[in-house]
LOPA-839337 format. One record per residue (C-alpha): x, y, z. Coordinates in Angstrom, 3 decimals, decimal comma. Last residue first. Layout:
ATOM         px         py         pz
ATOM          X          Y          Z
...
This chain:
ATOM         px         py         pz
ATOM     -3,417     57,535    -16,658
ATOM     -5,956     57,979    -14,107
ATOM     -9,106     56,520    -14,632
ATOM     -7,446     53,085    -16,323
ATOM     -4,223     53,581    -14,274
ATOM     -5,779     52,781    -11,255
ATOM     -8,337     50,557    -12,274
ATOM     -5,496     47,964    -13,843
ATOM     -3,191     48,331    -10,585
ATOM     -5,674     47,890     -8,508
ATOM     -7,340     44,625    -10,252
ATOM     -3,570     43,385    -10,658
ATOM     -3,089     43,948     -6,650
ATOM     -5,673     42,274     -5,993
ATOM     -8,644     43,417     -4,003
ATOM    -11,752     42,629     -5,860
ATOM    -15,808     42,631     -6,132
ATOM    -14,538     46,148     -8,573
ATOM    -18,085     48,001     -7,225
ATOM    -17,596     51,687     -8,578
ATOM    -20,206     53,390     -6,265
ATOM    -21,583     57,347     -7,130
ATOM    -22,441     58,975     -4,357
ATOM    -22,700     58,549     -1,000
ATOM    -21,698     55,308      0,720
ATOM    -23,899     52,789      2,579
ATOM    -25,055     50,919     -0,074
ATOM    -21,553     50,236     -1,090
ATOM    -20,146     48,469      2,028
ATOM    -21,262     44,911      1,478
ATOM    -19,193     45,040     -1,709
ATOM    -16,299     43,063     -0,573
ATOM    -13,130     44,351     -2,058
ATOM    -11,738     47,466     -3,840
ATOM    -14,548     50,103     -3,303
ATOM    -14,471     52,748     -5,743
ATOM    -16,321     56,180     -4,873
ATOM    -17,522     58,844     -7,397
ATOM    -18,651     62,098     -6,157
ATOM    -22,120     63,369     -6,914
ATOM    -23,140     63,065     -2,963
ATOM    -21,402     66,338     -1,790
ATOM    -18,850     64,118     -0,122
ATOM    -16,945     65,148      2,818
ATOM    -19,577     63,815      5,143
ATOM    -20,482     60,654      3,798
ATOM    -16,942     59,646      3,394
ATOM    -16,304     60,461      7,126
ATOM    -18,934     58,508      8,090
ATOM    -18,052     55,435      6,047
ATOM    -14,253     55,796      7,857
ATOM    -16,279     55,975     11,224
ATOM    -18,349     52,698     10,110
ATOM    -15,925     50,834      9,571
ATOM    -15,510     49,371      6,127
ATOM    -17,012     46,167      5,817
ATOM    -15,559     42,482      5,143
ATOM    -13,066     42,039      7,930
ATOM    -12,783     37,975      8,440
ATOM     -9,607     37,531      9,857
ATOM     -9,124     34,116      9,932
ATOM     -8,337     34,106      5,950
ATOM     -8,543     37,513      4,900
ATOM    -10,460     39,676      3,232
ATOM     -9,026     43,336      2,393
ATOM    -11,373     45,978      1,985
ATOM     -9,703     48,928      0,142
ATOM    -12,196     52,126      0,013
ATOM    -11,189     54,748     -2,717
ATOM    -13,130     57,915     -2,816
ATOM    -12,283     61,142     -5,708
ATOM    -12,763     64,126     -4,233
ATOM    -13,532     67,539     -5,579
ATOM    -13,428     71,328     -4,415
ATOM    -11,427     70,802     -1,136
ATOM    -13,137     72,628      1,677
ATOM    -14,939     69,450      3,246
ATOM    -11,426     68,033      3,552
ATOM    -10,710     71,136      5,794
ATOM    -13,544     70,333      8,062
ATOM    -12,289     67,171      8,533
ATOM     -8,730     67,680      9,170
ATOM     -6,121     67,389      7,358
ATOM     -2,405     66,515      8,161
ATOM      1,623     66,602      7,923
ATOM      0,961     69,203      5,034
ATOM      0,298     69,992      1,221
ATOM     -3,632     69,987     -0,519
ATOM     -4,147     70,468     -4,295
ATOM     -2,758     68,178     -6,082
ATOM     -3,550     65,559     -2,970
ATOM     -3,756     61,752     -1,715
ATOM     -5,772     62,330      1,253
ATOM     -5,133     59,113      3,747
ATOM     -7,826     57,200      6,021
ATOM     -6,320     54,410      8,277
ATOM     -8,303     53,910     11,209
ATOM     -7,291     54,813     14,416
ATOM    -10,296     56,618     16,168
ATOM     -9,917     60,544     16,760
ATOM     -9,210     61,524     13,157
ATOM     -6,820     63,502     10,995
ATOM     -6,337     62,498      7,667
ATOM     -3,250     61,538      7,251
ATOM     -1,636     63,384      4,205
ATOM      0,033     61,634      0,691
ATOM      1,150     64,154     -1,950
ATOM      0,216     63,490     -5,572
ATOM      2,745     63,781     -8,230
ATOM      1,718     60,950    -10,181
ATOM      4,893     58,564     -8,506
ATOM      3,540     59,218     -5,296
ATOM     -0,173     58,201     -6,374
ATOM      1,238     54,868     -7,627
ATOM      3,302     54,216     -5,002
ATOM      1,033     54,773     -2,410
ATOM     -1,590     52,514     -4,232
ATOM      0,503     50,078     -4,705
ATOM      1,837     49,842     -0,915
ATOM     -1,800     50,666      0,210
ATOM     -1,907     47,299      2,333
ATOM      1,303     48,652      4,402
ATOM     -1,177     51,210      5,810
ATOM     -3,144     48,474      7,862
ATOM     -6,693     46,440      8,422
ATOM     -9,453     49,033      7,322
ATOM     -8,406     50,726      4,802
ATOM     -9,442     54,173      3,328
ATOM     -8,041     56,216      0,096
ATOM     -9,043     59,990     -0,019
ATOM     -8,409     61,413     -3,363
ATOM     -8,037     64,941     -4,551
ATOM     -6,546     65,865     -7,869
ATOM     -9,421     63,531     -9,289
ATOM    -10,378     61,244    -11,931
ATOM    -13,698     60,438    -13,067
ATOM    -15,704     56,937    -13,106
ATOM    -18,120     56,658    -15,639
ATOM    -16,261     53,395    -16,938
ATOM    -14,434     51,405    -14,122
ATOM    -15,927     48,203    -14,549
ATOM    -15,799     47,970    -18,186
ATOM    -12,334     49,221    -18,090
ATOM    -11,520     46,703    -15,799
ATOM    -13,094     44,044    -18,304
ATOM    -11,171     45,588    -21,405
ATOM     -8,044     45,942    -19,900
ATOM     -8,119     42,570    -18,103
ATOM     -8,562     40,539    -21,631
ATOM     -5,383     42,662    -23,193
ATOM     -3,206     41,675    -20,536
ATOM     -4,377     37,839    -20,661
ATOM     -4,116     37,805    -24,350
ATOM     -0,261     39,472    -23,721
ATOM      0,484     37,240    -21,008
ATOM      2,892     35,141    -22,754
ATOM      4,058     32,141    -20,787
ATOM      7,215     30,782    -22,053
ATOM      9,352     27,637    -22,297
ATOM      5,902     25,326    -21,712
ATOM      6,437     22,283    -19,306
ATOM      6,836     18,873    -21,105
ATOM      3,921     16,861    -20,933
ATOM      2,894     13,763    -18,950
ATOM      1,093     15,166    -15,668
ATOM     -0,262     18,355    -17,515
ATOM     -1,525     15,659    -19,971
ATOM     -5,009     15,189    -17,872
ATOM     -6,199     11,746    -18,577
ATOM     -3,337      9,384    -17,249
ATOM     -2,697     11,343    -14,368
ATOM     -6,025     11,848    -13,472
ATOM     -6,877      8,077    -13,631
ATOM     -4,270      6,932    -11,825
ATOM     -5,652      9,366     -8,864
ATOM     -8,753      7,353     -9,278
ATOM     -7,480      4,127     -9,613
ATOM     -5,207      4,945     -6,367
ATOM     -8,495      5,718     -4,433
ATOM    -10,059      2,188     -5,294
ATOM     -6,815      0,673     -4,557
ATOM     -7,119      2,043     -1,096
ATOM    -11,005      0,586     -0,546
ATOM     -9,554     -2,913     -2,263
ATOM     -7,172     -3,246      0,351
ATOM     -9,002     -2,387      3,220
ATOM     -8,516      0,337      5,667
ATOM     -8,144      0,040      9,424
ATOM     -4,801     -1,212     10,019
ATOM     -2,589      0,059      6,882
ATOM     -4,547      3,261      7,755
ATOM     -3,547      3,584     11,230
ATOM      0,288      3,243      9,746
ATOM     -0,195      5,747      7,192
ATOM     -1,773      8,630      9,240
ATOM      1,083      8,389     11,700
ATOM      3,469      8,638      8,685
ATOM      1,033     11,827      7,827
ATOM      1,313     13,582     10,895
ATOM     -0,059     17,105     10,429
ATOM     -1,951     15,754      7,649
ATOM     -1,750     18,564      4,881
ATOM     -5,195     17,571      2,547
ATOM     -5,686     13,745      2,526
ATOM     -6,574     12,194     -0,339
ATOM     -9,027      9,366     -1,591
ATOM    -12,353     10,436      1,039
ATOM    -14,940      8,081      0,866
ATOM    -15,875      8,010      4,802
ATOM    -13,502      5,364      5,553
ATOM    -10,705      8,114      4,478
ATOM    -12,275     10,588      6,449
ATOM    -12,423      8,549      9,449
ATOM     -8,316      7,980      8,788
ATOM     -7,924     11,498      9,016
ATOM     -9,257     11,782     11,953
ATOM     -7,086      8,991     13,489
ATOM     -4,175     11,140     13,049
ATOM     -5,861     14,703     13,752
ATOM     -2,557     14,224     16,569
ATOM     -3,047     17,704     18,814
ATOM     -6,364     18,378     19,629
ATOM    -10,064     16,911     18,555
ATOM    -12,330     19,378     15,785
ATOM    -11,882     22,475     16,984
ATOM    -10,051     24,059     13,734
ATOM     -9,307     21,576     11,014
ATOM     -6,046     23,296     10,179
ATOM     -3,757     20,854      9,642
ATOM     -6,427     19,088      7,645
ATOM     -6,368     20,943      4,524
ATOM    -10,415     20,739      3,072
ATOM    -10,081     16,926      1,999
ATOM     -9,595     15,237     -1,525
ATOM    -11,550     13,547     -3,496
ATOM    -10,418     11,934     -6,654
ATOM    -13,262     11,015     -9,733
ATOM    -16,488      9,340     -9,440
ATOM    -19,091     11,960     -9,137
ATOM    -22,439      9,594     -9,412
ATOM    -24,707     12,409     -7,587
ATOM    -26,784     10,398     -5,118
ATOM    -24,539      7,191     -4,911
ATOM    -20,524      9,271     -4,915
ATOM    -20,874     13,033     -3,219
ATOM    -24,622     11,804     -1,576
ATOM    -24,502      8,284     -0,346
ATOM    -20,635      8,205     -0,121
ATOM    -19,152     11,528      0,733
ATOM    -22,285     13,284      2,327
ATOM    -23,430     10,290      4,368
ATOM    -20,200      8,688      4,771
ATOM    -19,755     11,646      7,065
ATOM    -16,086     12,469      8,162
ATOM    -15,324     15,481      5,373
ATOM    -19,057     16,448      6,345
ATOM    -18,033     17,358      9,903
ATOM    -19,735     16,363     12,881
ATOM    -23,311     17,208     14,099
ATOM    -25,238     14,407     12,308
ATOM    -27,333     15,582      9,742
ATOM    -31,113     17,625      8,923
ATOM    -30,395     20,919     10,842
ATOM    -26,878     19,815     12,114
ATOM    -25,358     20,600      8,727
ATOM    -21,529     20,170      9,940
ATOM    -18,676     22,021      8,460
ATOM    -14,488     20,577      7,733
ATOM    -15,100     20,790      3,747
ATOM    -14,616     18,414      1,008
ATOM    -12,306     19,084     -2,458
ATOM    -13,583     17,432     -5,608
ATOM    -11,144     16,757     -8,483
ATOM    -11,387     15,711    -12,120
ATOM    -14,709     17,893    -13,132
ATOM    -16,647     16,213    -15,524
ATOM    -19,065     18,869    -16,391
ATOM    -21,571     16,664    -15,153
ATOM    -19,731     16,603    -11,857
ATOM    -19,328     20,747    -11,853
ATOM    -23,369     20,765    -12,260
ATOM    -24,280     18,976     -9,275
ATOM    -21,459     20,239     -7,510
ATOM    -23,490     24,053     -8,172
ATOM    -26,652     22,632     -7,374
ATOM    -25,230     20,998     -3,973
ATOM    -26,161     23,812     -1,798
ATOM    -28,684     25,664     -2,869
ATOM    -31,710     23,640     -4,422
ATOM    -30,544     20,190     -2,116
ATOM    -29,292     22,594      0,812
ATOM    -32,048     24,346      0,990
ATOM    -34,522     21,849      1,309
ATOM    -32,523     19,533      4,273
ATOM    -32,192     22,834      6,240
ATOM    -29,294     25,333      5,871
ATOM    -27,902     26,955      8,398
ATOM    -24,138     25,366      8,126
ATOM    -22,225     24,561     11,245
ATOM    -18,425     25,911     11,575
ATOM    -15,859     24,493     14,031
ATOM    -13,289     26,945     14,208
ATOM    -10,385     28,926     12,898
ATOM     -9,712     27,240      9,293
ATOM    -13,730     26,827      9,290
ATOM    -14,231     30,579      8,650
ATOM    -17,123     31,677     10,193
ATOM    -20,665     33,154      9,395
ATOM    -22,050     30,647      7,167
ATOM    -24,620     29,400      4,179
ATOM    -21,469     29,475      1,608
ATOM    -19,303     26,786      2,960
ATOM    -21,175     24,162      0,980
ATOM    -21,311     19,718      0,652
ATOM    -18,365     20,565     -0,770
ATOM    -15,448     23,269     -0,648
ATOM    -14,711     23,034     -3,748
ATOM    -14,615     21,949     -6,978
ATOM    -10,674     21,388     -8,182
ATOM    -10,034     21,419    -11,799
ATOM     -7,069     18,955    -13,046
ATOM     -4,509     20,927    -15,408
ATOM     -4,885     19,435    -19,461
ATOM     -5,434     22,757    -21,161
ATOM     -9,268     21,938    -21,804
ATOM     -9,331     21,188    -17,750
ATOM     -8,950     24,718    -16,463
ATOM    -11,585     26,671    -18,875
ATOM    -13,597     24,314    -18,682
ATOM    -13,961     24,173    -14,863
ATOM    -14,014     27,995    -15,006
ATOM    -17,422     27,510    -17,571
ATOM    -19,093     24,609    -15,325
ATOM    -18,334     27,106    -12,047
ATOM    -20,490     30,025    -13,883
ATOM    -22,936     28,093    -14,738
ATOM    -23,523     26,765    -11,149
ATOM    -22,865     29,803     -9,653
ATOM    -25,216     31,722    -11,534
ATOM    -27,738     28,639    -10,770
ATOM    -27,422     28,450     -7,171
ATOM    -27,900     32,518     -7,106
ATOM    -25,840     34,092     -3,908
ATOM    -22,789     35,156     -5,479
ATOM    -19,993     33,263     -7,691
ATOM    -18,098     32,587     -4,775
ATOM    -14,583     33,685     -3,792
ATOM    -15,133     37,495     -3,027
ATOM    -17,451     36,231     -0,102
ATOM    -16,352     32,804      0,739
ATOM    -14,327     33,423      4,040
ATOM    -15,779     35,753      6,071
ATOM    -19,570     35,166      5,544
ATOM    -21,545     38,151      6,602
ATOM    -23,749     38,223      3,262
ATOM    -24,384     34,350      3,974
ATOM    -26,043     33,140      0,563
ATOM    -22,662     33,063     -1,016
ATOM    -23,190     29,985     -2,689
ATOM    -20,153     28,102     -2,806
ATOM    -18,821     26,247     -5,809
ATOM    -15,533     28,114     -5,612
ATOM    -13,097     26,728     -8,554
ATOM    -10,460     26,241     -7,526
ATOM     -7,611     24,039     -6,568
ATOM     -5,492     23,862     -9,226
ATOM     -3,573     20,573    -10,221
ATOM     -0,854     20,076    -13,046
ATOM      2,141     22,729    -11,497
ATOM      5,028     23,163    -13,635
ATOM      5,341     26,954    -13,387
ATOM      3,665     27,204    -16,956
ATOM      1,187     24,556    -16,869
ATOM     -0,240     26,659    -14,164
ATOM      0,191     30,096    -15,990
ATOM     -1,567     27,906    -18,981
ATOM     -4,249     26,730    -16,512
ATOM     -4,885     30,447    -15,285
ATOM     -4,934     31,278    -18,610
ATOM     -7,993     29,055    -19,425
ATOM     -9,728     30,324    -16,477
ATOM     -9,642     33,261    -17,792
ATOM    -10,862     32,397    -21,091
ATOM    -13,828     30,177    -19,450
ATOM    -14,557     33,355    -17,555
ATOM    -15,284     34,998    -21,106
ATOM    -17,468     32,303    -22,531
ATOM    -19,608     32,430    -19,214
ATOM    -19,682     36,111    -19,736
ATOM    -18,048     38,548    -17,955
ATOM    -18,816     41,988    -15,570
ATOM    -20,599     40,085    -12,447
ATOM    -20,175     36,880    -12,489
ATOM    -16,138     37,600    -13,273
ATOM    -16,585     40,164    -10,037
ATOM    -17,615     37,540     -7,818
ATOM    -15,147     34,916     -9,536
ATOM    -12,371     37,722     -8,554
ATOM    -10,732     38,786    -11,364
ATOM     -7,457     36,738    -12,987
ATOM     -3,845     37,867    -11,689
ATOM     -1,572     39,054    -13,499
ATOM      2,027     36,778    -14,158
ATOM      4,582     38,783    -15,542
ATOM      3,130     41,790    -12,724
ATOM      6,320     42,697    -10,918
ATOM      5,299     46,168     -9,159
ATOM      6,144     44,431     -5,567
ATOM      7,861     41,415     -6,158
ATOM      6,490     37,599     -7,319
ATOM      3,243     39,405     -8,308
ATOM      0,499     37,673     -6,800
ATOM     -0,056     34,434     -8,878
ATOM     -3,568     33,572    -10,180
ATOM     -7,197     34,479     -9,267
ATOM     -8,667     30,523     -7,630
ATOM     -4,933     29,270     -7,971
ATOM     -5,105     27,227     -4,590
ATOM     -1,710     25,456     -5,827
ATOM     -1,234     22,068     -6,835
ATOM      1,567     19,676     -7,748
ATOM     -0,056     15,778     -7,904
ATOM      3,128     13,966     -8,727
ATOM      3,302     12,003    -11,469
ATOM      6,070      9,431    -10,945
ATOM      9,045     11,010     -8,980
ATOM     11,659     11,459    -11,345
ATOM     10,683     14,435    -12,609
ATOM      9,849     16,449     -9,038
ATOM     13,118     18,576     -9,246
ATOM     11,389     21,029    -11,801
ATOM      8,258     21,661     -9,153
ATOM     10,991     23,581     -6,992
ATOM     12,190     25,649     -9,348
ATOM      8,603     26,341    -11,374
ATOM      7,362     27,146     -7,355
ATOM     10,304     29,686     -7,314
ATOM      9,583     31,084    -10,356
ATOM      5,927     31,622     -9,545
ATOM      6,230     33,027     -5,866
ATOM      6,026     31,286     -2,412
ATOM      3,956     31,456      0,027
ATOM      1,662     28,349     -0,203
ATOM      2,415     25,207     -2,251
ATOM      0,254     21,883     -2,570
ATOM      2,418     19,249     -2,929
ATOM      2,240     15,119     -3,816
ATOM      5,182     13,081     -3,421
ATOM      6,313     13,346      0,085
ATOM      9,672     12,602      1,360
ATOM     10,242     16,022      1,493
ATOM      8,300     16,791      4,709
ATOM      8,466     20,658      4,938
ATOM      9,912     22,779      7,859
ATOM      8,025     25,920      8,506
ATOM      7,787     29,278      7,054
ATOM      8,653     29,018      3,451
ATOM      5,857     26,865      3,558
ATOM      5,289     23,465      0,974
ATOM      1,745     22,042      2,418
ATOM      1,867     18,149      2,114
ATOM     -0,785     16,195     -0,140
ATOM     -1,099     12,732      1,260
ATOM     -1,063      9,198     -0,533
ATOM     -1,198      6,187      1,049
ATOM      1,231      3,309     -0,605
ATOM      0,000      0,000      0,000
């Protein structure tokens, strides 16, 4: 028997190398193609990389490899033909660096507004939109040969937490979930999607109270009888199954396993995992898993061909011009710009720099609480501003950058940086929010919703209404 894990690769911690399969975090394009390139004697690795948007730019400025949209932003400004394109170029980027597995796309239904962790990721809050929408990506991925990843099944979009920091129950009820839920896997499996990743949350209205990556109910008589998906399914990562046992997830693991899962996600002890399996497993239940991964590595040539020399991002350039200048037309520039954050300065780097290098001059706004609101300024010099002086300035341009991240879960502007827009603005001015767009109907004026926060999206926006 030979188990098979996938093992996180971190710069920041010690990595076992005597793994075969990968799933990197951290680290940047050329140094993933480096480190995939010593992988050719090992036979077919899985290499994968939670490539939902793309590659943030190996240095700061460095965009060789831009980022895609958003999927809530692709749902809202593309066409199913066009996100199929994307996603298309995400599998050539991919193919690229050497990697033959990405784990997107988002099947979730966003039908939590507060939910901290789907949000940007999902296709929105319509079963079908995201269902459509998913089916496109997934062709998009798997037409170049890279195996598509569905995830996070049976749902993560009918919550309030992130399950990397706790033990998360779903609200749906038995009907919701079947016309919510699972219509988007529904329509990924007839698609033919190679890869199905399963999700550490419970759906205590109508199931046990554990987690659906441990119920044979949602991995065998749903995921594998109900809906017929027989390709390789792989856990949510397992190292951080949040309040779910302590210490050694060992024996966890192996429940999943006997629950239909083929692969484990980042074990923390994966020899461990191994030897419990050798005991409790069957023979013909682990060579059912291996078919399947055989399977994907003899049907998806990113495991057998040779890597491109190049990836030219022209098409992919030219494709994000003309959908962030979709976004951002009607919006006007202005020699007066107040930009607003909500987790720290150093997330304006691009921003800063770009305004900087435009001649603008950047000013704290002066304000009691300590959020981060800056005037970027033609008109305006000094160490500070104050409120009534921004109310002076003739015209301002509003820029709101909502960052959402994992186990953080900020999805809003505050609502003293809202207040302060509302009452510097004469109500004409434009605003663009960069990130979650739960914020917009809040906001005076005139709201530029980009449903994104890379730097790419920025960069493109920026110098679309400025430059």
């Amino acid at each position: 028997m030979n188990l098979k894990s996938i093992l996180e690769l971190r710069k920041s911690k010690k990595s076992n190398t005597n793994q075969n399969h990968l799933i990197f975090f951290e680290y940047t394009s050329s140094e993933i193609k480096k480190i995939c390139s010593k992988f050719k004697n090992v036979p077919k690795p899985i290499l994968g990389y939670d490539l939902e948007r793309g590659f943030k730019p190996s240095v700061e400025g460095n965009f060789d490899l831009p980022e895609i949209p958003s999927q809530l932003a692709l749902a809202n400004y593309s066409t199913f033909a066009e996100t199929e394109e994307f996603a298309s170029e995400l599998a050539k980027m991919a193919q690229f660096v050497g990697l033959n597995t990405i784990f997107a796309p988002v099947l979730d239904v966003n039908s939590n507004p507060n939910n901290p962790i789907i949000n940007l990721r999902s296709f929105g809050s319509n079963p079908k939109t995201v269902a459509e929408f998913g089916k496109s990506f997934i062709r998009g991925i798997q037409k170049n040969g890279v195996v598509a990843c569905a995830k996070h099944f049976p749902g993560h979009g009918n919550t309030d937490l992130d399950s990397h920091t706790g033990l998360v129950q779903s609200d749906s009820d038995k009907d919701f979930f079947e016309q919510t839920d699972l219509l988007p896997f529904k329509a990924a499996i007839s698609e033919n999607v190679g890869m199905v990743m399963n999700a550490h949350i419970s759906f205590p209205k109508f199931s046990e109270n554990k987690p659906a990556s441990l119920s044979p109910y949602f991995l065998t008589e749903i995921l594998r009888t109900e809906l017929g998906f027989d390709g390789v399914l792989t856990t949510d990562a397992f190292s951080y199954m949040a309040g779910i046992g302590e210490g050694d997830n060992s024996e966890l693991c192996v429940e999943s396993l006997l629950a239909g899962t083929d692969i484990i996600l980042m074990p923390e002890n994966p020899e461990r995992v191994e030897e419990l399996a050798k005991k409790k497993i069957s023979q013909e239940k682990l060579l059912e898993s291996e078919q399947r991964i055989e399977f994907l590595r003899k049907n998806f040539s990113a495991f057998n061909s040779e890597l491109p020399k190049e990836f030219d991002s022209n098409n992919l350039n030219k494709m994000l011009n003309d959908f962030w200048g979709r976004v951002v037309q009607g919006v006007s520039p202005s020699k007066n710009v107040l930009v607003q954050t909500n987790d720290t300065e150093k997330d304006l780097w691009l921003i800063d720099k770009f305004f900087t290098e435009n001649g603008f001059k950047k000013i704290k706004v002066k304000l009691e609480d300590d959020s981060f609101n800056f005037l970027f300024s033609k008109d305006f010099s000094g160490n500070g501003i104050s409120v009534s002086q921004l109310k002076e300035l003739p015209e301002i341009l509003g820029i709101g950058l909502v960052q959402i991240r994992m186990n953080k879960g900020t999805i809003n502007l505050n609502s003293k940086q809202i207040e302060l827009w509302n009452s510097v603005s004469k109500g004409n001015e434009n605003y663009i929010l960069f990130g979650s767009p739960n914020s917009a109907e809040k906001l005076k004026g005139s709201v530029c919703k980009t449903f994104d926060f890379t730097e790419t999206c920025q960069k493109f926006v920026l110098d679309l209404v400025f430059i």
